[in-house]
C-alpha positions in Angstrom: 37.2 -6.2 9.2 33.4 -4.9 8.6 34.9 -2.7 5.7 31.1 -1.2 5.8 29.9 -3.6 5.1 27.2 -4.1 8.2 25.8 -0.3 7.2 25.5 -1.6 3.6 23.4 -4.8 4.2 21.2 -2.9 6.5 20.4 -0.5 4.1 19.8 -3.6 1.4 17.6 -5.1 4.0 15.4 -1.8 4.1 15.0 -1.9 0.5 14.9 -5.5 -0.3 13.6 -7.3 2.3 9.9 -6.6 1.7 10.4 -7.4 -2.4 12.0 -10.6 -1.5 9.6 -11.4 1.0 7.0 -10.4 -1.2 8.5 -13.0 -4.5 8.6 -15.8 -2.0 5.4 -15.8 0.0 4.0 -15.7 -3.4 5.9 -18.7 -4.7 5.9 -20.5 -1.5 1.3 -20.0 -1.2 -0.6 -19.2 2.1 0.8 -19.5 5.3 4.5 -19.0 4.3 4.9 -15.6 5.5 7.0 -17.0 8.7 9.0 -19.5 6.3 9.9 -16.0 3.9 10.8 -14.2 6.5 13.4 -16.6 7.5 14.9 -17.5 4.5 15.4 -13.5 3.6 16.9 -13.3 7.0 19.0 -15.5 6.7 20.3 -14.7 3.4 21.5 -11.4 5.1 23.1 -13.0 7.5 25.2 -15.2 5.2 25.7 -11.4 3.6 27.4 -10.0 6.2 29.8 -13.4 7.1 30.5 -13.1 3.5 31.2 -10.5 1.9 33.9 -8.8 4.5 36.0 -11.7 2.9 34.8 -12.2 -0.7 33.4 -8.3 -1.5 30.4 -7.3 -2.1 29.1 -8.5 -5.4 28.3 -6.1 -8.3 24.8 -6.7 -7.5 24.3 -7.5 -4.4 20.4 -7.1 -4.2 20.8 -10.1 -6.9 23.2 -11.5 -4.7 20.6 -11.6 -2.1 17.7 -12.8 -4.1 19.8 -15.6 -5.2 20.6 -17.1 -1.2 16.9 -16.7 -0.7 15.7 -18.9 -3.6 18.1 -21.5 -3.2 17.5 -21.1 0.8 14.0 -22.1 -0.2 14.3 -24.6 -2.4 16.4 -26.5 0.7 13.9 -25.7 3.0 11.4 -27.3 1.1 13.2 -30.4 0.9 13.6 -30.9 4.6 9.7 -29.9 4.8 8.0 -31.4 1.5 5.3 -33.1 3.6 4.1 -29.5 4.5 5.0 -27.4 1.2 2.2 -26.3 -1.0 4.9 -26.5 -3.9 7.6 -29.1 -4.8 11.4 -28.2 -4.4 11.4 -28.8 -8.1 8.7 -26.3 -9.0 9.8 -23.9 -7.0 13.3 -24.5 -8.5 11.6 -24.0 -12.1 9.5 -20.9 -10.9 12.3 -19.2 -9.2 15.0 -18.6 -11.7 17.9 -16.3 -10.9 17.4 -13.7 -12.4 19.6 -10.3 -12.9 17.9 -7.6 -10.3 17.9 -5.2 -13.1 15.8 -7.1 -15.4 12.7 -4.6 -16.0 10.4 -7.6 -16.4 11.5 -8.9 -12.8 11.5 -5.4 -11.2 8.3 -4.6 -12.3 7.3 -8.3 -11.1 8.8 -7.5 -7.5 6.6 -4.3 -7.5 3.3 -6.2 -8.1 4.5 -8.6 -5.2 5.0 -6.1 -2.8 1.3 -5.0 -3.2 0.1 -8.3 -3.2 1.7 -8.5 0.2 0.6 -5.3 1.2 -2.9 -6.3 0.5 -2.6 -9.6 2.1 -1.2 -8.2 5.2 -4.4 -5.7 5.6 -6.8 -8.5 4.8 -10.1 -7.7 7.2 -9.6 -10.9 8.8 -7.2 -9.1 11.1 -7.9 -5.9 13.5 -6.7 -2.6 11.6 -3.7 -2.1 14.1 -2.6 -5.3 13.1 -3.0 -5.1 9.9 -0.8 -1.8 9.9 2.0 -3.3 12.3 2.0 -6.7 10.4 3.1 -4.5 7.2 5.2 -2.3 8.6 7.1 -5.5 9.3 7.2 -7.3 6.2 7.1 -4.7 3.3 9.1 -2.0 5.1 11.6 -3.9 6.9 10.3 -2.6 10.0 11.6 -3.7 13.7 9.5 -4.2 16.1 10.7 -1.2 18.2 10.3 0.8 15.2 6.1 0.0 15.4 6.1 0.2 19.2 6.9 3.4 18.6 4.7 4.5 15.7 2.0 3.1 17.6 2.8 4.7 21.3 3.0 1.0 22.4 5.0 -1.5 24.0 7.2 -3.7 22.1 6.3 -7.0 23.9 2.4 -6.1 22.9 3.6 -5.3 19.3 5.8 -8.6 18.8 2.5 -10.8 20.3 0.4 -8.6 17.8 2.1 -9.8 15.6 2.6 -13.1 16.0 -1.2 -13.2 16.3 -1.5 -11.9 13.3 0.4 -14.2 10.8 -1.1 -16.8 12.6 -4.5 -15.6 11.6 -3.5 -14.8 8.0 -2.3 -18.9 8.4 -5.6 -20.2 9.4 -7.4 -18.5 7.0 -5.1 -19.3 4.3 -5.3 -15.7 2.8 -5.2 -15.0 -1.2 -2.1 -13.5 -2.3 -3.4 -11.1 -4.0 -4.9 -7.2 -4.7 -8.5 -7.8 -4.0 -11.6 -7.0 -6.0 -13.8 -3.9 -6.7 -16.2 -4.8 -4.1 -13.4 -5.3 -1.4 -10.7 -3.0 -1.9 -12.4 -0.3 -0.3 -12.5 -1.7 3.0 -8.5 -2.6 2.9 -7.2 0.9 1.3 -7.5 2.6 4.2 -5.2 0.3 6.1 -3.1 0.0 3.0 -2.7 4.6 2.9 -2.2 4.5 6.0 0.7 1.7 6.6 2.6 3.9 3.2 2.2 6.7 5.3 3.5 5.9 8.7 6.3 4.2 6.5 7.1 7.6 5.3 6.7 9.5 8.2 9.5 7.6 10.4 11.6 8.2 7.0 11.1 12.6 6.8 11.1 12.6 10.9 12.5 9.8 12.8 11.3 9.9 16.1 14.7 8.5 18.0 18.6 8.0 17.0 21.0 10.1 15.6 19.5 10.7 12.4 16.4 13.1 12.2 15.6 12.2 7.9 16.0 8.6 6.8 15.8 8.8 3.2 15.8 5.7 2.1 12.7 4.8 4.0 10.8 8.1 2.8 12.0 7.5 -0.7 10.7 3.9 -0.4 6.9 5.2 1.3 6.9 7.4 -1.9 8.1 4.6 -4.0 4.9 2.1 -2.6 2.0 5.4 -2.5 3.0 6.0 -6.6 2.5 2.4 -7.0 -0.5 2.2 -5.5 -1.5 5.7 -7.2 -0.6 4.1 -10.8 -2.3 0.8 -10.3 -4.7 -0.6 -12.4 -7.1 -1.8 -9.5 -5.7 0.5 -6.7 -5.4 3.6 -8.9 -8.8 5.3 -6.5 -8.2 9.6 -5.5 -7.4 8.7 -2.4 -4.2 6.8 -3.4 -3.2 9.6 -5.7 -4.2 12.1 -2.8 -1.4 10.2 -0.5 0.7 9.8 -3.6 0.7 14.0 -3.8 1.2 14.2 0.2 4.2 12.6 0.2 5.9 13.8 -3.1 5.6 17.5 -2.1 6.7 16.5 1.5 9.5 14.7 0.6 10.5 17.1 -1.7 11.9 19.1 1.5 13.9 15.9 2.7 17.7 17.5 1.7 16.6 20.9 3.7 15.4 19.4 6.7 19.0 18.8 8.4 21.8 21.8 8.2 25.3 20.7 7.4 25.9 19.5 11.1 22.4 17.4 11.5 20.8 20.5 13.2 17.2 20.2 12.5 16.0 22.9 10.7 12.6 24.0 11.0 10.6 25.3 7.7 10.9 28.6 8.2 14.4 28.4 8.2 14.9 25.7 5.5 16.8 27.0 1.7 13.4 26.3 -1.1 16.2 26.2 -3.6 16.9 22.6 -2.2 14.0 21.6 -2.2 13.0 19.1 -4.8 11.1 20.6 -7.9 10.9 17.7 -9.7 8.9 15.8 -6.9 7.1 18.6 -6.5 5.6 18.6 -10.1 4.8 15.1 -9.8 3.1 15.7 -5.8 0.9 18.4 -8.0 0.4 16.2 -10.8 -1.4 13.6 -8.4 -3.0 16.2 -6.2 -4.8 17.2 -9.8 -5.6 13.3 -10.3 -7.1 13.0 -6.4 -9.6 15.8 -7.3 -11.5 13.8 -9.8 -13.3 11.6 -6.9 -16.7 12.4 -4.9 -15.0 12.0 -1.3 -13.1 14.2 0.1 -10.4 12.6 2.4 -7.4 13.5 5.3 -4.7 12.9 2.5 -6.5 15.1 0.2 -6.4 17.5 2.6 -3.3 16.9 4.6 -1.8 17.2 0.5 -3.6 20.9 0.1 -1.6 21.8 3.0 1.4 20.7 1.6 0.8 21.9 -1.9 -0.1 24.9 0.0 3.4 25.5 1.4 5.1 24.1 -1.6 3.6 26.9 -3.9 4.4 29.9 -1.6 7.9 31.4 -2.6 8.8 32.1 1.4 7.9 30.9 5.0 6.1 34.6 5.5 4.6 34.6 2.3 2.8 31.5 2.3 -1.1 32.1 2.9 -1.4 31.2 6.4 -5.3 31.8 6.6 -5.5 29.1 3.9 -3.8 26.8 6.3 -5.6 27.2 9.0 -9.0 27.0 7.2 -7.3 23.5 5.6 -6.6 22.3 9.4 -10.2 23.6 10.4 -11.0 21.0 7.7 -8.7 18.5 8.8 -9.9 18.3 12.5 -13.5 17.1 10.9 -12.1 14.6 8.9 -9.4 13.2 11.4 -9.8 14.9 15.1 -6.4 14.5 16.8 -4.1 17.0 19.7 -1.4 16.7 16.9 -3.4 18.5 14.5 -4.4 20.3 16.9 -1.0 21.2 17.8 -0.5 21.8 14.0 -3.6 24.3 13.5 -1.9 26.3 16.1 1.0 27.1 15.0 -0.5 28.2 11.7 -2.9 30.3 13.4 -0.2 31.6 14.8 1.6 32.9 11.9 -1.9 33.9 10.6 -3.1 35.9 13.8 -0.1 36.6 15.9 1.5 34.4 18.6 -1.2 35.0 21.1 -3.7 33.7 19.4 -1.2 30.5 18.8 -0.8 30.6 22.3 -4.5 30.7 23.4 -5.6 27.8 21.0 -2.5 25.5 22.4 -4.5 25.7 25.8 -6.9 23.6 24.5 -4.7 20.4 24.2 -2.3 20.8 26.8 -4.1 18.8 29.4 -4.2 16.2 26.6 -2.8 13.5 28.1 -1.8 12.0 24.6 0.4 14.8 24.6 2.0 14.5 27.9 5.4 13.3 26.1 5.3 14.9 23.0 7.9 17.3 22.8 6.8 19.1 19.6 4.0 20.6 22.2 6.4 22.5 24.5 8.9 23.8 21.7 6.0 25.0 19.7 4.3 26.7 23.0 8.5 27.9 23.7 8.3 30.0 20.5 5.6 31.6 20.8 6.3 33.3 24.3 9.4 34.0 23.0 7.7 35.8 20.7 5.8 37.5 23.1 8.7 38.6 25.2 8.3 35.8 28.1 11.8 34.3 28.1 11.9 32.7 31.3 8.8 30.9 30.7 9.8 30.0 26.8 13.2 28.6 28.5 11.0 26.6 30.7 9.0 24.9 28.2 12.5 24.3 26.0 14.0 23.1 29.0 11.0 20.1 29.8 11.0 19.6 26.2 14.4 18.2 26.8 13.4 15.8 29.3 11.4 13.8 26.6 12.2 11.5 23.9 13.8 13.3 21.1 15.7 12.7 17.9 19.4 13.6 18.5 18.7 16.2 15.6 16.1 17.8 17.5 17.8 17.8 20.4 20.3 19.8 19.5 17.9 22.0 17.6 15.8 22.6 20.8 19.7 23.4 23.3 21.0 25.4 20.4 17.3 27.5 21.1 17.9 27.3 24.9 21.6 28.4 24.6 19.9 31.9 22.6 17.4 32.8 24.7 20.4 32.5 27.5 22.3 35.4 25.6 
């Protein structure tokens, strides 16, 4: 029998894929991404023919480390005409050690944004550079990135490949890069955290509508990059606030059956105050730069609603002048969409309603189902139930989260009493 232990080693992989990766494409030099990738995959396969018969180890993430290195070390017997390293060095310069050794964990953490930072090298096309991490540092699959991307997955699996192949050729540093070129890789690097974390507070499909682990892993990587010695820049520190004081709401945003619950309904009291004093201690540290960006202001809206003590008492015309400010900086129908329904609570539901008819030709939004439950509320509010039922009922037609599915029929269901 499984005994759980499938569920187990797919939450390892989400967590420890990318470090592993990350240790061994360092070890291994330029043009071993492929190579790591298979050696940490297969280590997790041995995992799960193992341990339903041995146990899991104490440490398993050890555990894992452990088939990886020695994994490697045998492939590079089999391939020492093409290794940049010996089997013997990389013997000597992968030891096995304990997971929990600080000096190692805070190795693994330096990896992972070497690899991050080789993965959004300018030698590849920004999508690419996005989808490529996704994949290695967050343990992404490729129908995962199809679908943070609104593409297909046979395009994002040959984006891919494409993309390790050019990182191959043109033998890639592992490493953070300079003064004079971070800059132009940051912005790919904020933005790959932040799609990581946004799958992780709002899945878009399956049965789960939060996946912690991934959101606490986003907000793991945007600290790090925050802290940094070379990466520490406001804008890192604006996406580190972002995503503390959003994921501070992660335990509300599910009732007790796996309902979501919108914010005006979620209990404050559970929401995290802890990560919320850290989100405002790095929305204080973003301030001290000359450029204002879209994390600095997408984490003023969040600060914004983490500060008020109530849905109704949160300053709603402060909002709406933030998303104003937003749609300069980063024009798109989702913000749009967001802007809205802020202006809704600000102004009244017809005002909501009027400013949604400027994106609902959109054809970007064609499939989006946030669009018709958002235009549903508001003419509920305004008494038109037949057409608020309408909109809920299309809405239900599109690709949903089994969370929000049940959020959006447990809706329809009230407006049929």
């Amino acid at each position: 029998m499984d005994g759980g232990v499938g569920p187990l080693v797919e939450d390892l992989f989400r967590r420890e894929a990318g470090r592993l990766t990350a240790r061994l494409v360092r070890l291994l030099g330029p043009g071993s991404l492929d190579l790591a990738e298979e050696l940490v995959q297969a280590a997790l396969m041995k995992a799960l023919a193992v341990w339903p018969f041995r146990g899991v180890p104490d440490n398993p993430a050890g555990w894992l480390w452990t088939a990886a290195r020695n994994g490697a070390v045998d492939a590079l017997r089999r391939r020492r005409f093409a290794a940049p390293v010996t089997p013997e060095d990389l013997a000597e310069a992968l030891p096995a050690r304990p997971d929990d050794d600080p000096s190692f964990a805070a190795e693994l953490a330096d990896d992972q944004l070497r690899l991050i930072f080789a993965c959004c090298h300018p030698v590849l096309p920004p999508e690419a550079r996005v989808a490529l991490t996704l994949k290695t540092v967050g343990g992404f699959g490729v129908a995962e990135i199809a679908r943070a991307f609104l593409a297909q997955e046979t395009a994002i699996a040959q984006r891919l490949v494409r993309a390790k192949a050019r990182l191959a050729e043109a033998r890639v540093p592992f490493a953070i890069p300079g003064p004079g070129e971070l800059p132009e890789r940051q912005d790919s690097v904020l933005d790959v955290v932040y799609l990581m974390f946004n799958e992780g507070y709002e899945a878009a499909r399956g049965e789960a509508l939060v996946r912690a682990e991934l959101a606490r892993e986003a907000v793991r990587l945007a600290e790090l990059l925050a802290a940094g010695r070379a990466t520490a820049t406001p804008e890192a520190a604006a996406l580190a606030a972002l995503v503390c004081l959003q994921g501070a709401r992660l335990a509300s945003r599910v009732d007790a059956g796996g309902t979501l619950r919108p914010l005006a309904e979620q209990d404050r009291a559970a929401w995290d105050r802890a990560l919320i004093a850290r989100g405002f201690r790095w929305l204080e540290a973003s301030l001290r730069g000359e450029r204002e960006t879209r994390w600095h202001v997408e984490a003023a809206i969040a600060a914004t609603h983490a500060a008020a003590p109530s849905f109704h008492a949160t300053d709603w015309g402060r909002v709406v002048a933030l998303y104003d400010r937003l749609l300069e900086l980063a024009p798109s129908p989702v913000v749009a969409l967001n802007r809205a329904v802020a202006l809704a609570e600000a102004e009244g539901p017809a005002a909501g309603l009027d400013a949604l008819a400027g994106i609902a030709d959109d054809p970007r939004m064609a499939r989006y189902p946030l669009l018709a439950a958002a235009r549903a509320d508001l003419l509920r509010r305004l008494g038109d139930v037949p057409a608020a039922r309408a909109q809920l009922s299309h809405a239900l037609t599109l690709d949903l989260s089994d969370p929000a599915r049940r959020f959006i029929e447990g809706r329809l269901r009230a407006l049929a009493g």
